[in-house]
N, C-alpha and C positions, 0 to 999 in steps of 0.2 A: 530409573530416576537420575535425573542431573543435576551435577554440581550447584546450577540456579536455582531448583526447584529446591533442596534441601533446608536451608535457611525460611522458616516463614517469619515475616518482617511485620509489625502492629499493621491492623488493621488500617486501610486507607480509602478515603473517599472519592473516586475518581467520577469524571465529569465526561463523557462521552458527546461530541461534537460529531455526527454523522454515525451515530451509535448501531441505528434501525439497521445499517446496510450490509452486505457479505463479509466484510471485516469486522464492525463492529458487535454483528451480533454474537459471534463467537468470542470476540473478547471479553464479551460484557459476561456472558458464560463461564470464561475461563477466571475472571477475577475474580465473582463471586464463589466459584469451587474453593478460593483461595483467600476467603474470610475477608474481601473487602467488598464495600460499598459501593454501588454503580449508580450513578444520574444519566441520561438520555438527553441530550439536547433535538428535537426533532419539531421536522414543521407543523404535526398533526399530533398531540399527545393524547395517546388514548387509553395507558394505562397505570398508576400510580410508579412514581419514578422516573416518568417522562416528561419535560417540560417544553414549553412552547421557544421559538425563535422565528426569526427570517431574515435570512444572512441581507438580502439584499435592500430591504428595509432598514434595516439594523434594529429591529426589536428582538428583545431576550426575556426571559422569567428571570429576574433577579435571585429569586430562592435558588435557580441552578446553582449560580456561585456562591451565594456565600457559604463558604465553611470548608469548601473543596480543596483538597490537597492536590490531585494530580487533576490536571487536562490533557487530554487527547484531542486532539483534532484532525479525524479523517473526513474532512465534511467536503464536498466539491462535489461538482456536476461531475456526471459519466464520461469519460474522455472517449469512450467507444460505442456510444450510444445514437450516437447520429452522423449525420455528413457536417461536414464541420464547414457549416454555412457562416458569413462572417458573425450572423448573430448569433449562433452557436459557440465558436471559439471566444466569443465576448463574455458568454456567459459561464464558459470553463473555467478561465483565467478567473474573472472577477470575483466568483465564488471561492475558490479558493483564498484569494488577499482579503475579500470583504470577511471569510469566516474568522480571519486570525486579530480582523481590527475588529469588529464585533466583539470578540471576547477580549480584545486588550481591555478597549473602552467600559467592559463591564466591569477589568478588576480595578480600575482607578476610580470609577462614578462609584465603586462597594469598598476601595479603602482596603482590595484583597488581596494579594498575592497568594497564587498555589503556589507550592513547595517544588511543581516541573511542570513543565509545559511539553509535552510532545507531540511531533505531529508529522502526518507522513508528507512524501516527497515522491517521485518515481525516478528510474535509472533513465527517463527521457528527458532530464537533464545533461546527459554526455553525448545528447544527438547521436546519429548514425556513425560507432566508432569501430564496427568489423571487428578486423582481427585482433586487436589491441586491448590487451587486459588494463581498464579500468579504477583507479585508483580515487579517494573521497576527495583528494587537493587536486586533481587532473582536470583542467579546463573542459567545457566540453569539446566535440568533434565538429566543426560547421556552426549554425544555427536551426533557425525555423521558432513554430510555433511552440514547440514540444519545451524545446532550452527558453525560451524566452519566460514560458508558463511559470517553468521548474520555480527558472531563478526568481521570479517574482514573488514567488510562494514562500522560499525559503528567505528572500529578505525581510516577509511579514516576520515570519519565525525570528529572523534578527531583531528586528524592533521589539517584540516581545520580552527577549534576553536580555532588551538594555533596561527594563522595568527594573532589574535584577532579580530575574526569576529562570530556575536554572532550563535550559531547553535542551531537546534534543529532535533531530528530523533526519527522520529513514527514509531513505529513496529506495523506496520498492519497486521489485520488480515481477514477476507475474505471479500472483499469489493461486497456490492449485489447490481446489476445495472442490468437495463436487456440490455443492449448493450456493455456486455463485463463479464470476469472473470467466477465468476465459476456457476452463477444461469442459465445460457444460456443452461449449463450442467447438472443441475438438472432437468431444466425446460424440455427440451427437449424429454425425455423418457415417462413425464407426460402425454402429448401431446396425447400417443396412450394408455393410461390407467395405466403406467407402473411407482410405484415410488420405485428408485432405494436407497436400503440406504447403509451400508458399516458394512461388522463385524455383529458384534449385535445393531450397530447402537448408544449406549452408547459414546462415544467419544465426550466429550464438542468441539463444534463450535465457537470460538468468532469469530463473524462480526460483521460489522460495513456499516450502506448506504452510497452507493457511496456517498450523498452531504453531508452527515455529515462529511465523511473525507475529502473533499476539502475543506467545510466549517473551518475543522480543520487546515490546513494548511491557508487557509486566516488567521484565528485568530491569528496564532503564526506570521506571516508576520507582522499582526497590531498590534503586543503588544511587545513593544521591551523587559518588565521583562520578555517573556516568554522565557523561556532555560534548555537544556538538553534532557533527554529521554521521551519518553512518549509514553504509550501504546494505538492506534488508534482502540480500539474497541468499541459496545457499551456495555452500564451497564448490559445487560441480556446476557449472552449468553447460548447456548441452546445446546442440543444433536442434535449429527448427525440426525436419525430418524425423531423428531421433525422439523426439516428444512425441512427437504423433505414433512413432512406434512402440513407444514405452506407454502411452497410453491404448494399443490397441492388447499391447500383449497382455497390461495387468485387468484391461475390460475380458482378457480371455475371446476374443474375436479375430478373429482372419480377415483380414482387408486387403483391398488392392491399396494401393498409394500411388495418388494419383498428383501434381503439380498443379495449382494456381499462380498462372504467368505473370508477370509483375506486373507487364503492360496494363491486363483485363483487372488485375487489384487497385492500380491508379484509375484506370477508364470507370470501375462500377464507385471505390471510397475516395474516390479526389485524392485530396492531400492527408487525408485520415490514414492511407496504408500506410504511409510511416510506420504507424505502430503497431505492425504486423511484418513490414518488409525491413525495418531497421535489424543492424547487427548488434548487440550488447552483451561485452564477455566482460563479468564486474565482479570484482572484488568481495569478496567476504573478509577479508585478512584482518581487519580492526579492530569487527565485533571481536571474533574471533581472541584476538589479543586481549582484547576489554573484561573477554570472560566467562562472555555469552556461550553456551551448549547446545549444537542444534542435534535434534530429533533423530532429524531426514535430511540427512548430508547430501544422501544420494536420490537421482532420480526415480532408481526401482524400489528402492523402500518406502520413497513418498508414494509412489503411486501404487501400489501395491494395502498400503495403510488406506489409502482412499476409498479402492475400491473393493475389498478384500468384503 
């Protein structure tokens, strides 16, 4: 047990924005193990506790908010779910900005304020930054679609905090679960002896296990000095290559490791391989300073717990 986990802080009513999804349902999991209350904000509610929205209309259940102390908002379209056709990246971006004015506009037309707002971000905010360790005040590296998203995202998040309501937004970066994201996808190839890595496979990977980022999000829920940016990775992160072998070893499988050319990753995802051929070596030092305890510092522990 860790230092965060020690402390159980009064019961709290948290409001989940993209709750249904790989992230959210383990958090919604993890908070109620921890004597608080969970809402679902989702487009199809089908079970008591879920309540209806759609970010792009801007309809919401009112009963979501009123009475809610924390939101979460991991809500947004799939960044890796399709070819990022123009009307696809229209739809990434906009989901994201429409999800955080949606629920601004709910707490002012309900007269509410939660007690925090948090809500995520990704490390494809600092663009293609290679060798260069990463920092939360560090401009990004270049542009593109990815930074442009980021920043957009997080100036909703700004608007929100000038309500006067405290926020916080994690720029995550590859969260490893094996029931969702992007290990399903590594994993997968391994299975018939096959590990797939990217380029020359060089390209720093920051991740982070799935419970350590939920865990991170309960923490900043429970600590009300906690505020501002914060990079949701853990302290080690690792080469492409390396992932794929730390994930063959802890599946307990022999594979060849084989390279997917950059060339053939642009020729088949367009401009989508970005985020597969980008470098990002980022920071944990903040959290870390702020208090936060991770799990699975390292990547043989995280994945060894995964698939053990």
């Amino acid at each position: 047990m860790t230092n965060d986990d020690k402390v159980q802080p009064m019961s709290l009513t948290f409001l989940l924005a993209g709750g249904s999804g790989f992230i959210g349902s383990r958090l919604s999991e993890l908070a109620r193990s921890k004597g608080h209350s969970v809402r679902i904000l989702t487009r199809k509610p089908k079970v008591g506790g879920q309540f209806a929205w759609d970010i792009l209309s801007g309809a919401i259940d009112d009963r979501a908010v009123e009475g809610v102390d924390v939101v979460v908002n991991l809500a947004g379209a799939g960044i890796a779910d399709g070819r990022w056709t123009p009307a696809r990246k229209r739809l990434i971006a906009e989901s994201r900005v429409r999800s955080a004015q949606v629920l601004r506009d709910a707490f002012r037309r309900l007269g509410h304020l939660p007690k925090s707002y948090l809500s995520a971000s990704a490390i494809g905010y600092y663009g293609n930054s290679g060798e260069r360790v990463m920092y939360e005040d560090d401009s990004p590296v270049g542009g593109g679609f990815l930074v442009d998203t980021c920043a957009a995202w997080e100036q909703a998040v700004e608007e929100t905090g000038a309500m006067g309501i405290r926020t916080v937004v994690f720029r995550t970066g590859i969260a490893l679960g094996a029931s969702g994201g992007a290990l399903p996808r590594i994993a997968g190839p391994l299975r018939f002896g096959i590990g797939g890595y990217f380029a020359d496979g060089k390209a720093w990977y920051s991740w982070i296990h799935l419970d350590d980022l939920c865990r991170m999000y309960l923490w900043a829920a429970e600590q009300p000095l906690v505020e501002g940016v914060f990079n949701a990775v853990a302290p080690h992160p690792v080469r492409n290559l390396k992932l794929v072998k730390a994930t063959a070893q802890a599946m307990r499988r022999p594979a060849i490791f084989v390279p997917a050319p950059a060339f053939a990753l642009r020729l088949v995802f367009g401009e989508m391989a970005g985020t597969i051929l980008n470098s990002n070596r980022i920071s944990a030092e903040k959290v870390i300073r702020a208090g936060f305890h991770f799990q699975f510092p390292e990547l043989e522990g995280a994945m060894n717990a995964i698939f053990r």
